[in-house]
Phi, psi and omega in degrees: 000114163272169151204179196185153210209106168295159122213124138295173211307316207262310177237202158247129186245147223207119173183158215214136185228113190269115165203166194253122195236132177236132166315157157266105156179251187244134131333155202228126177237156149227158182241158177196157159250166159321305203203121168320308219226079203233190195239121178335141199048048152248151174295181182198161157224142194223128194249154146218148220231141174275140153259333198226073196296329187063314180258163173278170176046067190259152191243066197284137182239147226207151184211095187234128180241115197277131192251347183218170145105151158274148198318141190258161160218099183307147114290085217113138122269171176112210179264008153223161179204163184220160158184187205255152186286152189264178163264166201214146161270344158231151182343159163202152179249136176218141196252123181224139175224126199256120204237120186241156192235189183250331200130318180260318204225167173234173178249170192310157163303085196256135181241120180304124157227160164184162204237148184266126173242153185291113166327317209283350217305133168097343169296002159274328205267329192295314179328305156283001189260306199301336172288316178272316165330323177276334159310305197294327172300327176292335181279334181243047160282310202248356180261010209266000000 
């Protein structure tokens, strides 16, 4: 909405205009995943929302790029795309970064992260610790 306010000598005049006005400039994206925090091979999805379109009719378009983590095979294109969390031997963070365009400019780089955790993690050390518990027990067995 603009507005705007004469005054003159004698009254102050006053009027207001309802119109939709678009800037020339970068479109505005958000990204988002399903779930932050998931266990190797479960899906995921990674969305993304226009906020700021700039133009009328805008003729949109989606880029999702992976920047960290071990590697994915997106599923789907467009604004939204899916795959399954890779397997991992320990936690991992992966970083995907989403470049939306209008038709005419593209926007800034908006970035996603969420961490892959191993099903198994911690089930190797109680395995070694249940191995030498049982060693210590057999050595001192045998020294009796």
């Amino acid at each position: 909405m603009l507005e705007s306010m004469v005054n003159t000598r004698n009254k102050s005049e006053y009027s207001s205009l309802r119109a939709t006005i678009f800037i020339e400039g970068r479109p505005v994206f958000s990204a988002s995943a399903s779930i932050s925090n998931v266990e190797e091979g479960k899906p995921i999805t990674l969305s993304a929302t226009v906020v700021y379109a700039v133009i009328e009719n805008p003729e949109l378009s989606y880029k999702w790029i992976q920047t960290s983590g071990p590697s994915v095979s997106f599923s789907g294109t467009g604004k939204s795309v899916t795959f399954d969390a890779p397997k991992v031997f320990s936690d991992q963070v992966l970083t995907f970064s989403l470049i939306g365009s209008n038709g005419s400019k593209e926007s800034a780089a908006e970035i996603v992260s969420l961490t892959v955790g191993n099903k198994n993690s911690g089930g190797s050390t109680n395995l070694v610790f249940l191995i030498l518990a049982s060693l210590g027990l057999l050595l001192r067995r045998f020294k009796k």
